[in-house]
Wavefront OBJ file of the C-alpha trace (Angstrom):
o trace
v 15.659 22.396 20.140
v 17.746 20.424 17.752
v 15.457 21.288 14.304
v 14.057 24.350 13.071
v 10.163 24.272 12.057
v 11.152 27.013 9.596
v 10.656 26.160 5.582
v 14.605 26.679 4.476
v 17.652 24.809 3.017
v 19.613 22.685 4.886
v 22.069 24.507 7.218
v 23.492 24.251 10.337
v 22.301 24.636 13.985
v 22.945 28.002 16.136
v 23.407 27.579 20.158
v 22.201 30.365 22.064
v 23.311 30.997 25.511
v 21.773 33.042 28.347
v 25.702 34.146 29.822
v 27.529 36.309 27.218
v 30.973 34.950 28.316
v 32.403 31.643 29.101
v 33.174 31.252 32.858
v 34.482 27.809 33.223
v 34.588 25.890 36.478
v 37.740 25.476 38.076
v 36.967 22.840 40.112
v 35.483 20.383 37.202
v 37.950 18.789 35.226
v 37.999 18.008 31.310
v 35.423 19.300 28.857
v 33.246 19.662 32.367
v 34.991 22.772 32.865
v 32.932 24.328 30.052
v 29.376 22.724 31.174
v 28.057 26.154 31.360
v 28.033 25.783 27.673
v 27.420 21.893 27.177
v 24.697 20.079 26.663
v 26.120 17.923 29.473
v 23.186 16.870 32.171
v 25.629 14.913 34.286
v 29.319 14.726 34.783
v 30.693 11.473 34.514
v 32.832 9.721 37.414
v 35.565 6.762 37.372
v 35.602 7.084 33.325
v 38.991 6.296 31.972
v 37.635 7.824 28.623
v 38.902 11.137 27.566
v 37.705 13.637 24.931
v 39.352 13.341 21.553
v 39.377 16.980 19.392
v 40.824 17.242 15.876
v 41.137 20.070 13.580
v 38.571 19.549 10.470
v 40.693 21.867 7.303
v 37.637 20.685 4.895
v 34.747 21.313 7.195
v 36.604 24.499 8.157
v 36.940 25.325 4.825
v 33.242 24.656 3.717
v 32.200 26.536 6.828
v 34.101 29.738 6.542
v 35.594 28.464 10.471
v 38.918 28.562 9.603
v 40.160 27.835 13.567
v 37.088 24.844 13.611
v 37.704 22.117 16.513
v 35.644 18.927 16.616
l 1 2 3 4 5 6 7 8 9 10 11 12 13 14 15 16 17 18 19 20 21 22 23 24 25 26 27 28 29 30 31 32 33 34 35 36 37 38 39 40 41 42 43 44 45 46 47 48 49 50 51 52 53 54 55 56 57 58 59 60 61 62 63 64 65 66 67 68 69 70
């Protein structure tokens, strides 16, 4: 579900995950290690593309996430 039929403000989105604890896949590679906890439905193969993360100090900041990755 990506919206919430529930009368509020605008906020943000909360995953919830049937495992309690990360367990990634050693034998994936790249942010496919963690498709336990991805919305991922297929791994992608012979991509030269890799995932690009950056800290966010505002969003962090306006979030109260003060180690936030994007």
């Amino acid at each position: 579900m990506v919206s919430c039929p529930g009368a509020h403000p605008p906020s943000l989105l909360v995953s919830q995950y049937d495992a309690r604890e990360l367990r990634p896949d050693g034998e994936a590679e790249g942010m496919f290690r963690f498709r336990g906890w991805l919305p991922a439905a297929q791994h992608l193969v012979g991509t030269s593309s890799r995932i690009v993360t950056y800290r966010s100090p505002e969003l962090s900041r306006l979030t109260g996430l003060y180690n936030l990755w994007i």
